[in-house]
NUPA-778379 format. One record per residue (C-alpha): x, y, z. Coordinates in steps of 0.02 Angstrom, whole numbers, padded with zeros to 5 digits, always signed. Last residue first. Layout:
XYZ;...
END
This chain:
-00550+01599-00431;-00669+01455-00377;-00617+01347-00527;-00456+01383-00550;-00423+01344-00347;-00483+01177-00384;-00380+01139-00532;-00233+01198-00442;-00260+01084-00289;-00272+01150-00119;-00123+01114-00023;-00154+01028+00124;-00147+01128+00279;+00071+01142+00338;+00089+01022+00513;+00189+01072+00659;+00029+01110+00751;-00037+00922+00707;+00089+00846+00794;+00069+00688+00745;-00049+00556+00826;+00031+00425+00943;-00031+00270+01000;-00036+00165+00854;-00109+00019+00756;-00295+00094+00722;-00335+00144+00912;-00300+00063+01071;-00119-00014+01056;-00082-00199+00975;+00030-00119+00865;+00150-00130+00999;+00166-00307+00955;+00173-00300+00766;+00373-00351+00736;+00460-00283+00592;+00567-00434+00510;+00748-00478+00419;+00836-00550+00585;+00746-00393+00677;+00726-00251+00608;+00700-00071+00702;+00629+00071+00601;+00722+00237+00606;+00780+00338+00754;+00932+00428+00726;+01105+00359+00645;+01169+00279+00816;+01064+00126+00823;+00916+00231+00868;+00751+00103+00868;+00594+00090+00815;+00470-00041+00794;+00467-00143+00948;+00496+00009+01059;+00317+00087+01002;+00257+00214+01126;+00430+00292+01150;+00488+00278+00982;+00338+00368+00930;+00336+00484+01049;+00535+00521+01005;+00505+00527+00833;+00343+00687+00872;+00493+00772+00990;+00591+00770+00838;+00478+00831+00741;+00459+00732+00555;+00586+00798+00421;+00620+00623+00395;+00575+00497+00498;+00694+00390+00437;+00814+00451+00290;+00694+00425+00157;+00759+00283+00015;+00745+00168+00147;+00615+00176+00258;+00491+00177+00143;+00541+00046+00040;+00459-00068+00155;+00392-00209+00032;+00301-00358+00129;+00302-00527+00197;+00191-00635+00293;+00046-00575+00236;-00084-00653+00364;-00221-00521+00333;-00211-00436+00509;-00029-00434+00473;-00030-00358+00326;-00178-00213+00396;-00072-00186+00544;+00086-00153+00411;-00003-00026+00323;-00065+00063+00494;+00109+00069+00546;+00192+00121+00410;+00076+00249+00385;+00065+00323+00566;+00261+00331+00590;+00386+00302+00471;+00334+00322+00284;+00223+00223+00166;+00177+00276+00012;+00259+00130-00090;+00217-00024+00007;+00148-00177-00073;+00093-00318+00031;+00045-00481-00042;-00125-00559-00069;-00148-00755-00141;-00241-00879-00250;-00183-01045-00255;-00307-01177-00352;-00415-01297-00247;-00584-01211-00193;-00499-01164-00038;-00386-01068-00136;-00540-00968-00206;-00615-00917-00042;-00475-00868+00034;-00401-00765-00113;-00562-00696-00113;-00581-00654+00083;-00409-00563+00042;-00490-00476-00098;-00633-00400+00004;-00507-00377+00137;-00400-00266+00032;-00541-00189-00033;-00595-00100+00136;-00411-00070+00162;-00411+00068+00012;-00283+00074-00103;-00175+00188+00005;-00182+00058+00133;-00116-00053+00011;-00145-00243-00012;-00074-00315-00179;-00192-00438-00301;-00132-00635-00338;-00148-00778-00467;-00186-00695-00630;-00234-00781-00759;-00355-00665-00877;-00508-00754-00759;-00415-00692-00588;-00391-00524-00656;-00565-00486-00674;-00603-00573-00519;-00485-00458-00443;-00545-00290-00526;-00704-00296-00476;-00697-00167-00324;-00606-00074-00427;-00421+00004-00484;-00326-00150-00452;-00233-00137-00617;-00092-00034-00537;-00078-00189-00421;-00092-00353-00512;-00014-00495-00486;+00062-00643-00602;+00122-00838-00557;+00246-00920-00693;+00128-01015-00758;-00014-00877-00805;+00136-00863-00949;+00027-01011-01042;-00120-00897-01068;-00094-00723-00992;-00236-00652-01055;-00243-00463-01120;-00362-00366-01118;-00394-00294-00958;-00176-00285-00930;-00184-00189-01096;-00278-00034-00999;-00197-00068-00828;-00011-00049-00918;+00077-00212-00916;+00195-00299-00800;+00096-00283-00643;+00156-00404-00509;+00293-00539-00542;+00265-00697-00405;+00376-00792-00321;+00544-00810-00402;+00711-00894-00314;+00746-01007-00431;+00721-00886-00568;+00828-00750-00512;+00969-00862-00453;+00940-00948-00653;+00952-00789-00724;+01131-00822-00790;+01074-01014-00870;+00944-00938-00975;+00799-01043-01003;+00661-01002-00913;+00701-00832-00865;+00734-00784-01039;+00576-00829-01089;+00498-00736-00966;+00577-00584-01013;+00525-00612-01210;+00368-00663-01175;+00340-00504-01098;+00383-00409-01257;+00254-00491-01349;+00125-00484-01188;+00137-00287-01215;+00201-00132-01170;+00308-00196-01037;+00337-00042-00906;+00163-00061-00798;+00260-00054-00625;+00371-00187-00708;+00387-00273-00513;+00476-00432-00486;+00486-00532-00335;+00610-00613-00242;+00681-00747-00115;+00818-00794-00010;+00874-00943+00078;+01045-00877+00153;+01212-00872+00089;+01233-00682+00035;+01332-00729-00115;+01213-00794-00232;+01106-00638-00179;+01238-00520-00288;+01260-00672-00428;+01067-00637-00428;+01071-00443-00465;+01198-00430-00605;+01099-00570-00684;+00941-00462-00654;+01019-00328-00723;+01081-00386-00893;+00894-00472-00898;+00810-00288-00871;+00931-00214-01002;+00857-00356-01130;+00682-00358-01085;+00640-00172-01085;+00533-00132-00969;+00621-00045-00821;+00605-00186-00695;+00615-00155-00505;+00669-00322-00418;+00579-00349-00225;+00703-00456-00099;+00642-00554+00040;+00768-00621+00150;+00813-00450+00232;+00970-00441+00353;+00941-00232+00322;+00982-00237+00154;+01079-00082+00148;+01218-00102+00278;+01205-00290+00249;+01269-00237+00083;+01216-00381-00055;+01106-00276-00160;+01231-00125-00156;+01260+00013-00049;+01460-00020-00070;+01493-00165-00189;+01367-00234-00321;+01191-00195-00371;+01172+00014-00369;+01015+00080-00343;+00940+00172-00504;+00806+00048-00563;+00751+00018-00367;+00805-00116-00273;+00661-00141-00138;+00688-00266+00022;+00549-00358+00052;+00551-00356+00266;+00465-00499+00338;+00309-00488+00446;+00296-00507+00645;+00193-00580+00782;+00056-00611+00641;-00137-00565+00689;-00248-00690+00705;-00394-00692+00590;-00516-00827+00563;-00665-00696+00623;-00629-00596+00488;-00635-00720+00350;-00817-00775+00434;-00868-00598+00437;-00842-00592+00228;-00921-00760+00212;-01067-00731+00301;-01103-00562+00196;-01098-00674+00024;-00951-00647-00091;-00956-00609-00284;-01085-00479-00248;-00923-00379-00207;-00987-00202-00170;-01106-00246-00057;-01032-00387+00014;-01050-00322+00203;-00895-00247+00313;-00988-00183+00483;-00832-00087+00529;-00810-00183+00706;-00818-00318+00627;-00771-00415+00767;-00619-00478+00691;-00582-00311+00628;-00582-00243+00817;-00495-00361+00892;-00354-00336+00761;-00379-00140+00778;-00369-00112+00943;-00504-00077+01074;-00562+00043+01161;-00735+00080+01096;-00710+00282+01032;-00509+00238+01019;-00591+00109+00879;-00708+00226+00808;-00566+00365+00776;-00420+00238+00707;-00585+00173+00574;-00614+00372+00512;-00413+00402+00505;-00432+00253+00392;-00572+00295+00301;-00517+00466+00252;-00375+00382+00187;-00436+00236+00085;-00596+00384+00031;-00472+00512-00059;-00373+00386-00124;-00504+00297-00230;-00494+00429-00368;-00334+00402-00394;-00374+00226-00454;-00531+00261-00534;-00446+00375-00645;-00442+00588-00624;-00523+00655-00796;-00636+00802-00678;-00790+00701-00743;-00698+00520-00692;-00653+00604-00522;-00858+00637-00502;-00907+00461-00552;-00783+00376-00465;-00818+00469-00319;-01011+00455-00330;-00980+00269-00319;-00871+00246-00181;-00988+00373-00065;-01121+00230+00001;-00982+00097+00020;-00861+00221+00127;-00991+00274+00210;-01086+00103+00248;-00912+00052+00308;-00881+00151+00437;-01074+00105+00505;-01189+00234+00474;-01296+00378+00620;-01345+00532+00495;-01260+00679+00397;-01193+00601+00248;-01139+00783+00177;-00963+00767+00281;-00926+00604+00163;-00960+00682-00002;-00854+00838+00027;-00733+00773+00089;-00698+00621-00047;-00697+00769-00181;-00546+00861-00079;-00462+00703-00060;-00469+00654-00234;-00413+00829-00292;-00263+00814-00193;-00209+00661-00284;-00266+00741-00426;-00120+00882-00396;-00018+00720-00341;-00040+00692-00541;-00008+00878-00593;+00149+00865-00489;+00223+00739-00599;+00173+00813-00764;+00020+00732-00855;+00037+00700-01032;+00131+00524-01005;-00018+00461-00920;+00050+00372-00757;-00093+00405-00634;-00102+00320-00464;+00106+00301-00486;+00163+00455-00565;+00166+00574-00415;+00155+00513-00230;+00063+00614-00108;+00158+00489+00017;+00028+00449+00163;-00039+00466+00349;-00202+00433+00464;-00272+00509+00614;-00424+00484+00729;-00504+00606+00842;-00659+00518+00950;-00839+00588+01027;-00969+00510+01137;-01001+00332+01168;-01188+00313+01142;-01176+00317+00950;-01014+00362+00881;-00966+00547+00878;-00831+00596+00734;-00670+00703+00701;-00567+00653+00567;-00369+00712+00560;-00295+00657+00391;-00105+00683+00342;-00039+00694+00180;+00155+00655+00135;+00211+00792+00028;+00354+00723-00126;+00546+00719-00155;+00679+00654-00250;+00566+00518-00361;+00632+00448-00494;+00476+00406-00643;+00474+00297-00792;+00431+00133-00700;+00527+00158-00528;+00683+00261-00501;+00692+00297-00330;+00835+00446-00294;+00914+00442-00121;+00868+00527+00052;+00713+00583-00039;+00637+00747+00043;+00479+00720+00134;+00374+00879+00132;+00231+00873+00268;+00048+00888+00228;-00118+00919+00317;-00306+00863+00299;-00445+00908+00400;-00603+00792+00409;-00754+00837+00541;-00901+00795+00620;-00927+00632+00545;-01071+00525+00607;-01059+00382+00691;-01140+00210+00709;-01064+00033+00803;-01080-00143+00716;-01211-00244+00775;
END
C-alpha cells in the first residue's frame, strides 16, 4: 500500500531571474521572468510530519500564447493556477495517497481555470508543482529517494485518469525502471543566437561538448531553411556524431506551410546535415489546428507534441493524428509524464515506435533542474534540452551561500570552473548520482528567508478589492 497524508500547508515564493542573453522562441524573447518556489508541509500516516520543496520559471507566452494576452498577463495566469490549485488541495482534509490528490483535484482545476479563461495547459501548473514539492515531502517522510521510491509506487499511481491503461500495467512500467547514470545535454539555439563564429553553434565555449542539438524554428519556411543551412555547415564542422531536433513552438500555421519545410528537408541538398541528422520535430502547429489536423504522409518524418499535451488524453489523441512521441516536463505535471511514458511502452511493444523526450524550458539551477532531470532519468530519456543553464548566468541571482549548499551536496552536478558555480558537464552529459539523495532528487531546500511571497495575481486581487 502506498503511504497517506494530509496537507498541512502550501506556501509559494518567487525569485527574479534576469536573462543572461535574450531567448527568442515562437513569437516571444524572453529577458527576464520570477521563478516560483513551493514549500508544502504535510503529515503522512504513522511517520509524523515532512517539508518538501519544489522550483520553476513563471514563464510568459509559452502555457498560453493568445496574441491578446500581454506577456505578464500570461505568468499572471500562471499565478492564478497556483493560487486555484491551493485552494482545492488544502480543502481535501483526510488521509490520500499523493496521487489520489492530484487525481481527485485535476478536474475541478480545469473546470475552474476554464471559467477564469486560463487553458487546460496553464491550468495544470498549479497542481505539477504543488505535487512535486508534495512527492519531495513524502519521500524525506519514508527515507528514501525518489527512483526507489517511484518504483515502489510510492505515489500510489492508478489509471484513473487514463482508462487507456490498466492499474497493473502502470506499476509494472514502474517497477522496470532503473534510473540512468547520466543523460545527454540538447543543446538549445534559440531564434536570436548567433550560428557562426564567436558564441555560435559550433563554439565549444557555448555548446558545452553537447552531441544533441535542439533547432528553434520561427515559422516561416523559407527564413527557417536559410537558417538551418547556416546551422548544419556549423555542426558539419564539429566532427563528431551529432544529432538534432526541431522545435516550431506552434509557429506553422498550418500543414500547407509545413509541407513546405518538410519538403525542403527532403530534397534540398543544403539541409541535408539537418536532415541526416533529424530525430523528431515537436509541435509545429498551434494546439487548436494540431487536434485537427492529421499528419498523413508527413507522420514519416517522426512528430511530437508538447504545447498540445494539455490533458490526460492528449497522447492517444495525438498518437491517432500521427504523432510518434509526447515531451516530459515537470512543469507539465510528472504524474502525466509517466502515464505517457507507460504509453509509449505499451504501444512500442505492440510493434510501432512510440517514444518520450525531455523538454526543458522552466528549468533553472538548483531544485528544478534537478527534479526535471530525476524524472528523465527515472523514465529512461536519454537525452534532454537544458536551456536553462544557458541563457541564465548559473544560479542566477540565487544566494550565494544557497549555490554553495548545492554545490556542496551535489558535486556531480555543479562545478566552478572559474566563472561561478554553474552545472558541471561531462563529455556532453549531467550525471544523476547525487540525485540519488533522500527526498525528490536533492538535498538542499532554498533559503526560504531570502525568498519574495508569490505575487498575487492581478485578477485575483480585482476581485477581493
Amino acid at each position: 500500500m502506498s503511504p497517506r497524508l494530509k496537507l498541512r500547508d502550501i506556501a509559494f515564493f518567487e525569485r527574479p531571474v534576469q536573462f543572461a542573453r535574450p531567448f527568442r522562441f515562437g513569437a516571444i524573447t524572453i529577458n527576464a521572468t520570477p521563478q516560483l518556489f513551493v514549500r508544502v508541509e504535510i503529515e503522512v500516516e504513522g511517520r509524523g510530519g515532512a517539508v518538501g520543496a519544489s522550483a520553476e520559471l513563471l514563464v510568459p507566452k509559452w502555457f498560453d500564447k493568445r496574441p491578446e494576452l500581454s506577456p505578464a498577463q500570461t505568468v499572471d495566469g500562471l499565478r492564478q493556477s497556483l493560487e486555484i490549485a491551493r485552494g482545492l488541495y488544502l480543502a481535501r482534509t483526510g488521509y490520500l495517497t499523493a496521487f489520489d490528490l492530484h487525481a481527485s483535484c485535476m478536474g475541478a482545476q480545469v473546470a475552474i481555470c476554464a471559467k477564469k479563461n486560463i487553458p487546460p495547459l496553464a491550468a495544470a501548473y498549479g497542481p505539477a508543482e504543488i505535487d512535486k514539492a508534495i512527492l519531495d515531502a513524502l519521500l524525506r517522510a519514508v527515507g528514501t529517494n525518489f527512483f526507489d521510491g517511484m518504483a515502489g509506487n510510492i505515489a500510489g499511481i492508478d489509471a484513473r485518469l487514463s482508462p487507456d491503461l490498466k492499474d497493473a500495467e502502470i506499476a509494472a512500467f514502474l517497477s522496470s525502471r532503473k534510473a540512468l547514470p547520466r543523460v545527454a545535454i540538447r543543446h538549445t539555439v534559440g531564434l536570436d543566437d548567433p550560428v557562426e563564429g564567436e558564441g555560435g553553434v559550433a563554439d565549444p565555449s557555448e555548446n558545452a561538448g553537447a552531441n544533441y542539438f535542439k533547432l528553434k524554428l520561427s515559422g516561416d519556411p523559407v527564413a527557417d531553411v536559410a537558417r538551418l543551412a547556416r546551422i548544419g555547415k556549423e555542426l558539419e564542422t564539429l566532427g563528431r556524431d551529432t544529432k538534432v531536433t526541431l522545435d516550431a513552438n506552434e509557429q506553422y500555421s498550418d500543414l500547407t506551410v509545413l509541407h513546405a519545410l518538410m519538403d525542403r528537408l527532403d530534397r534540398d541538398a543544403a539541409l541535408r546535415p539537418i536532415a541526416s541528422r533529424l530525430l523528431y520535430v515537436e509541435q509545429p502547429m498551434p494546439r487548436d489546428v494540431t487536434r485537427q489536423s492529421p499528419l498523413g504522409q508527413l507522420a514519416a518524418h517522426g512528430f511530437i507534441i508538447d504545447e498540445a499535451d494539455d490533458s490526460y488524453d492528449a497522447f492517444p489523441a495525438a498518437r491517432a493524428l500521427g504523432y510518434r512521441g509526447i515531451s516530459s516536463k515537470s512543469c507539465k505535471g510528472l504524474y502525466k509524464s509517466i502515464v505517457n511514458a507507460t504509453r509509449a511502452a505499451k504501444w512500442s511493444a505492440e510493434g510501432e515506435t512510440f517514444f518520450v523526450t525531455g523538454e526543458d524550458l522552466t528549468c533553472q539551477a538548483g531544485l528544478a533542474v534537478q527534479q526535471d532531470l530525476a524524472l528523465g532519468a527515472f523514465l529512461g530519456i536519454t537525452h534532454a534540452e537544458r536551456n536553462g543553464h544557458h541563457y541564465v548566468d548559473g544560479f542566477g541571482e540565487t544566494p550565494a551561500a544557497e549555490v554553495a549548499a548545492f554545490a556542496a551536496a551535489h558535486p556531480d552536478l555543479y562545478a566552478d570552473a572559474g566563472h561561478g558555480i554553474r552545472l558541471s558537464i561531462h563529455d556532453g552529459d549531467l550525471l544523476t548520482g547525487s540525485l540519488h539523495a533522500t527526498g525528490f532528487a536533492t538535498s538542499v531546500h532554498p533559503d526560504w528567508s531570502a525568498l519574495r511571497p508569490l505575487e498575487q495575481p492581478k485578477s485575483l486581487l480585482e476581485k477581493s478589492a
